[in-house]
GULUM-352650 format. One line per field, with one value per residue (C-alpha): residue number from 1; x, y, z. Coordinates in pm, 1 decimal, padded with zeros to 6 digits. Example, Ala and Ser with C-alpha at 12.3 -4.5 7.8 and 13.67 -1.06 7.14 Angstrom:
2
tilum = c(1	2)
xx = c(01230.0	01367.0)
yy = c(-00450.0	-00106.0)
zz = c(00780.0	00714.0)
//
This chain:
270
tilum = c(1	2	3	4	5	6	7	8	9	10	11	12	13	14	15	16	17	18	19	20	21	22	23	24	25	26	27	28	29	30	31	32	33	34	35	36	37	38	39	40	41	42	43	44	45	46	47	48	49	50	51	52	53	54	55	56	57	58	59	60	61	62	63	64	65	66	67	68	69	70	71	72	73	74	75	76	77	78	79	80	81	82	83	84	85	86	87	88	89	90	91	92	93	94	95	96	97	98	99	100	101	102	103	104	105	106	107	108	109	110	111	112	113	114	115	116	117	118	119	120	121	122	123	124	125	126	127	128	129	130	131	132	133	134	135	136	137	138	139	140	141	142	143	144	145	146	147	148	149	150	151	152	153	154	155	156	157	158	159	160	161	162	163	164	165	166	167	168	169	170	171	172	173	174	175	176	177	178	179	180	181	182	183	184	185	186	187	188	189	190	191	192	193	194	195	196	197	198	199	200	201	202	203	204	205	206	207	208	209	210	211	212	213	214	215	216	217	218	219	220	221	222	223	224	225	226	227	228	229	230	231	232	233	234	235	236	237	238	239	240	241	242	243	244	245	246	247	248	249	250	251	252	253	254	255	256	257	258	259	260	261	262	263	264	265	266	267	268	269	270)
xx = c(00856.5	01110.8	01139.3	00955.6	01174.9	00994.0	01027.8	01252.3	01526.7	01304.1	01002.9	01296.3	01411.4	01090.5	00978.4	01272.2	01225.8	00830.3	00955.8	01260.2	01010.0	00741.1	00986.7	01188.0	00794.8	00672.3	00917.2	01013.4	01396.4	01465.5	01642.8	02017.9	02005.4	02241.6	02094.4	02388.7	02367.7	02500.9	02196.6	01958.2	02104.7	02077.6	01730.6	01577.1	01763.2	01848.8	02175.9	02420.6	02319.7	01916.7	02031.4	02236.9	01990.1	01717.9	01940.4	02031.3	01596.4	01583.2	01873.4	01723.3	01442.9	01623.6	01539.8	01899.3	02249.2	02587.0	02788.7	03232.4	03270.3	02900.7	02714.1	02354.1	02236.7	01822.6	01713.0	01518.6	01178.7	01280.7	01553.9	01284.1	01156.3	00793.9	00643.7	00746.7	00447.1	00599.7	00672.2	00335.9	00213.3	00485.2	00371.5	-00003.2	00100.9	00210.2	00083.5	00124.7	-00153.1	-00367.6	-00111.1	00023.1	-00315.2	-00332.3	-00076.7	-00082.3	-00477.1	-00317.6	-00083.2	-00367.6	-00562.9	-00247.2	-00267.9	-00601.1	-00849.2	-00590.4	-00569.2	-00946.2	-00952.1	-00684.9	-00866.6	-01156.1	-00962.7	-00750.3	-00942.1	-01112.4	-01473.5	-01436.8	-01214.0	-01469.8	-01763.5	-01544.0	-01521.3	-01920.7	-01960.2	-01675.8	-01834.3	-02187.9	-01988.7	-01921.9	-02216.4	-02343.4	-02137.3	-02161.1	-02542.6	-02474.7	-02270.0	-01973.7	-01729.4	-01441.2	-01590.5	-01621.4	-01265.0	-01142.4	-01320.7	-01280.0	-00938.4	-00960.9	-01161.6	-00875.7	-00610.8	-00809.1	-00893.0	-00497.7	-00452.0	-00677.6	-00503.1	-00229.7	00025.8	00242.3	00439.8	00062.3	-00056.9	00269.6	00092.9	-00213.6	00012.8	00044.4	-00357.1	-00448.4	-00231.6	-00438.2	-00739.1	-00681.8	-00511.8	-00798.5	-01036.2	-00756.2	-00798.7	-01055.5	-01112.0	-01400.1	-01792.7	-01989.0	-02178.6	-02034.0	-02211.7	-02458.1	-02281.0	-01942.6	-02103.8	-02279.2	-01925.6	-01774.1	-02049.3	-01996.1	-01633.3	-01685.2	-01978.2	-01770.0	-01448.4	-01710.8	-01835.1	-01543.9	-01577.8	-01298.6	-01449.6	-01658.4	-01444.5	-01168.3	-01436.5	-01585.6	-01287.8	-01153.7	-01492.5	-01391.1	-01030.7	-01220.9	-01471.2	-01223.8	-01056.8	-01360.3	-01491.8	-01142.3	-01100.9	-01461.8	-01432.1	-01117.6	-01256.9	-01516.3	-01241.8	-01027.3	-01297.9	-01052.5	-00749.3	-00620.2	-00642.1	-00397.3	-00268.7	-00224.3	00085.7	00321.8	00525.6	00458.5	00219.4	00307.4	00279.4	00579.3	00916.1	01191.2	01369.5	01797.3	01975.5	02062.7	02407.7	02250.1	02535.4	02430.9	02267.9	02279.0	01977.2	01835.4)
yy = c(-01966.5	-02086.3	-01866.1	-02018.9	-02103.1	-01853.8	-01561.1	-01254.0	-01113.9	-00824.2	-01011.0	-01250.1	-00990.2	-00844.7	-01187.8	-01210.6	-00907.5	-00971.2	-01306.4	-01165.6	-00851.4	-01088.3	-01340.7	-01032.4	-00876.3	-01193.3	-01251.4	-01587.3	-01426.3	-01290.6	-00980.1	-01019.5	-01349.6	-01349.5	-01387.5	-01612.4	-01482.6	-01795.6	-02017.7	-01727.0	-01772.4	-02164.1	-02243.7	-01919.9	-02078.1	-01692.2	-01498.7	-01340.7	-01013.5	-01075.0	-01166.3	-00877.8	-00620.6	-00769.5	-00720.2	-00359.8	-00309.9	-00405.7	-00243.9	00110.5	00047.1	-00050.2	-00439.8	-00549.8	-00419.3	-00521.4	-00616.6	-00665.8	-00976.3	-01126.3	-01035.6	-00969.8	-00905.1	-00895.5	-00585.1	-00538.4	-00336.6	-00021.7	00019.8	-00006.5	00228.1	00223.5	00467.4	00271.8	00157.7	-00163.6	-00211.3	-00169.6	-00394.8	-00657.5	-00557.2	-00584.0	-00928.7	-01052.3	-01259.8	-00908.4	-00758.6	-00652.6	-00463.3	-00333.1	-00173.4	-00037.8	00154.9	00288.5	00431.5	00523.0	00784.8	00886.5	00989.0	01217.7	01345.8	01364.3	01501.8	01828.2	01822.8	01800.6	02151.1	02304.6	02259.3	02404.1	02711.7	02738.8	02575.1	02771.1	02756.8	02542.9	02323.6	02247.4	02186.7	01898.0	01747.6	01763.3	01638.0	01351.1	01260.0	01236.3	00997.4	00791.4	00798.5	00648.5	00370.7	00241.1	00275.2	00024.0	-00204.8	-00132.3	-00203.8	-00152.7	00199.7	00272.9	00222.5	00426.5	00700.5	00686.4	00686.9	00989.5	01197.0	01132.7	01192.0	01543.3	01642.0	01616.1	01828.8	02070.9	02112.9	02332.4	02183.1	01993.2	01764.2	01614.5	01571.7	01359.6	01104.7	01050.9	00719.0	00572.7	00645.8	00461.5	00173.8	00146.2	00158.6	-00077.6	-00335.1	-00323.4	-00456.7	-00673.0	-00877.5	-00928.2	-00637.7	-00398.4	-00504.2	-00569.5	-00251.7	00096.2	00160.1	00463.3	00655.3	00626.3	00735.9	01030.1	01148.7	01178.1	01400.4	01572.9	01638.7	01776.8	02032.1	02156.9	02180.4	02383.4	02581.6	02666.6	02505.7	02373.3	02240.2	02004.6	01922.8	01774.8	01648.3	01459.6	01322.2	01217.0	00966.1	00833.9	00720.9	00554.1	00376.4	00225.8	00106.5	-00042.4	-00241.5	-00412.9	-00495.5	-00633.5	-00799.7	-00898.4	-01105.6	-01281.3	-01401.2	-01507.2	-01644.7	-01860.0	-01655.6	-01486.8	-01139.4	-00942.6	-00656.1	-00368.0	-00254.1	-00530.5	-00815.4	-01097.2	-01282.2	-01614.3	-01497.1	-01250.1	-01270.5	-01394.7	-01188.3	-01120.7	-01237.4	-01004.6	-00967.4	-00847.7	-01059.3	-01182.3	-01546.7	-01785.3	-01793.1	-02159.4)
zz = c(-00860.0	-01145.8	-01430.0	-01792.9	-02019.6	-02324.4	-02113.6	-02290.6	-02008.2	-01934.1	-01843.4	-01625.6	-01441.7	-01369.8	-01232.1	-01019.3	-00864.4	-00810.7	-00676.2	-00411.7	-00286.9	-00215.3	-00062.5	00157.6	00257.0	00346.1	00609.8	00396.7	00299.8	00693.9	00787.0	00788.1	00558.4	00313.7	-00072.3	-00274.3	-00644.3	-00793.7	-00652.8	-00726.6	-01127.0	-01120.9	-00900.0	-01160.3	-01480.2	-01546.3	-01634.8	-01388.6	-01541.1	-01471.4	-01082.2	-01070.3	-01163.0	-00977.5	-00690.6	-00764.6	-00843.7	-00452.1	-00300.0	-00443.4	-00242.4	00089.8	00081.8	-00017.2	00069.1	-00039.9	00248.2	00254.8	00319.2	00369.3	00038.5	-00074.2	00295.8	00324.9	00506.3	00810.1	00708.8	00917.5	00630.1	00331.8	00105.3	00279.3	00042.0	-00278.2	-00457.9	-00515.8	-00185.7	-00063.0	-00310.1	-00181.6	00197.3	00108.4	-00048.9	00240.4	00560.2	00736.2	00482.0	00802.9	00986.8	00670.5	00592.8	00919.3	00896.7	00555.4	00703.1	00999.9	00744.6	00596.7	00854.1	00967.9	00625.6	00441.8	00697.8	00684.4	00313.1	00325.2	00533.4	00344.4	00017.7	00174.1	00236.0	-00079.6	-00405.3	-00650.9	-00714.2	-01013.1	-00862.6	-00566.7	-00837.3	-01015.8	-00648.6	-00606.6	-00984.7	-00898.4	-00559.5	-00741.3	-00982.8	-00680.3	-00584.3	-00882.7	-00930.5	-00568.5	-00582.0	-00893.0	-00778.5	-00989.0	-00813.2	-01107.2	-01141.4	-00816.6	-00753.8	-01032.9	-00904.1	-00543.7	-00643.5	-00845.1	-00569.4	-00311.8	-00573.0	-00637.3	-00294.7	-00222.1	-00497.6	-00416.0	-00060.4	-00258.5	-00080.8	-00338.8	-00080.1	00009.4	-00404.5	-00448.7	-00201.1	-00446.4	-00544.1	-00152.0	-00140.6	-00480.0	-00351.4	-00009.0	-00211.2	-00493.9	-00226.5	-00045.8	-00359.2	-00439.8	-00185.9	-00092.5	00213.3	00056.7	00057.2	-00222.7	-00223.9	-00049.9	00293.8	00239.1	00500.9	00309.8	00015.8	00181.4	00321.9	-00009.4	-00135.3	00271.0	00203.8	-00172.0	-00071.9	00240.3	00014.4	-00263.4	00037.7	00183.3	00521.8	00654.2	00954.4	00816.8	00531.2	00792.0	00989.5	00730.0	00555.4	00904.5	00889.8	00588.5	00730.1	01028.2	00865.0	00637.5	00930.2	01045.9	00743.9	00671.5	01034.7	01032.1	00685.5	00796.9	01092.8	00871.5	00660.6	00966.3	01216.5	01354.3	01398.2	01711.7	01768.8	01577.7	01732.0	01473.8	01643.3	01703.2	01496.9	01725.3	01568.6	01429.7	01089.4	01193.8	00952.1	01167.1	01370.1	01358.1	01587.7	01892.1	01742.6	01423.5	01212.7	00795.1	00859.7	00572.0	00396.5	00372.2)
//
């Protein structure tokens, strides 16, 4: 992707770092490949300034590091911001989109089933009717078929039901949740119309929160998490008839970003 020739320095820079994230996520720029700034500036037709700041975008969020004596050195995922929202976006961008939104459910279900039964237990009256008034919102829009809607919503009930929890470390996560959700209509991984039973367990986790039933409140959110797991994995497959089994826990498909070498030196980026 070369940068257009009309394009002010801002928009530049922001399209070289959209470009290098996607490149780094993808696997395409490896782990411990060196990125040369001077062919960056002549293949993009951008300043030295634009490269450098692109750089410095990605090595505040782990994917490059300045080196002595190598350079720009690509870094391996375990060194990544993983919670950036960029990041995810880059990750869900990627030929590892499956694995990438296995994991991200994977966090939730640690998280949101407890922040389910801890809203239960701590939010006010009021705060459980807005739930019940949200989740009937929900309700309406997937009954429609709007999917827009729907999403704007579903990502506000999450959003509030962390919130509601009380527990401020678990409402700064309403951003990781929003970016499972809208990558999953992105591309391509939600049906056309909400299955009634997801529906149903919005409305189940509101009323329990409302109620004060923490039980069921966990219980039912903990449904949600799985049944998202199911319909990407099954929507997924239908997508992918003719792909091999991926397993959701390891990097050795062939769609995997290369590997460094045992010795963990910079390679040369080609």
């Amino acid at each position: 992707m070369k940068m257009l020739k009309d394009e002010s320095p801002t928009d530049r820079h922001a399209s070289l770092v959209q470009t290098l994230g996607l490149a780094i996520a993808d696997g395409r720029l490896a782990p411990n490949s060196i990125v040369r700034l001077d062919e960056l500036e002549a293949e993009h037709k951008v300043s030295r300034s634009v490269v450098r700041e692109a750089a410095r975008v990605l090595s505040s969020k782990g994917m490059l590091a300045s080196r002595r004596r190598f350079g720009t050195v690509v870094q391996p995922e375990h060194e990544w911001n993983l919670y950036d929202p960029q990041v995810i976006r880059w990750r869900l961008a990627s030929s590892r989109r499956l694995e990438q939104l296995q994991a991200l459910n994977e966090l939730r279900g640690a998280i949101e089933p407890q922040a389910a039964r801890l809203a239960a237990e701590r939010a006010s009256w009021d705060a459980g009717s807005d739930l019940v008034a949200l989740a009937a919102r929900l309700w309406a829009a997937g009954q429609r078929g709007d999917q827009e809607e729907f999403l704007r919503l579903d990502v506000d009930f999450h959003s509030a039901v962390l919130s509601a929890s009380g527990n401020a470390m678990f409402s700064q996560l309403h951003n990781l949740v929003a970016e499972v959700l809208t990558g999953r209509a992105e591309h391509g991984l939600m049906p056309h119309l909400p299955d009634h039973e997801a529906l149903q367990l919005h409305v189940d986790v509101a009323s329990a929160i409302q109620r004060g039933e923490a039980g069921a409140a966990h219980a039912a959110m903990s449904r949600i998490v799985e049944q998202f797991a199911e319909e990407v994995g099954h929507i997924w497959s239908e997508h992918h008839p003719d792909a091999a089994q991926e397993a959701p826990h390891t990097n050795e498909s062939d769609d995997a970003p290369q590997r460094p070498s045992s010795d963990s030196r910079p390679q040369q980026a080609v």
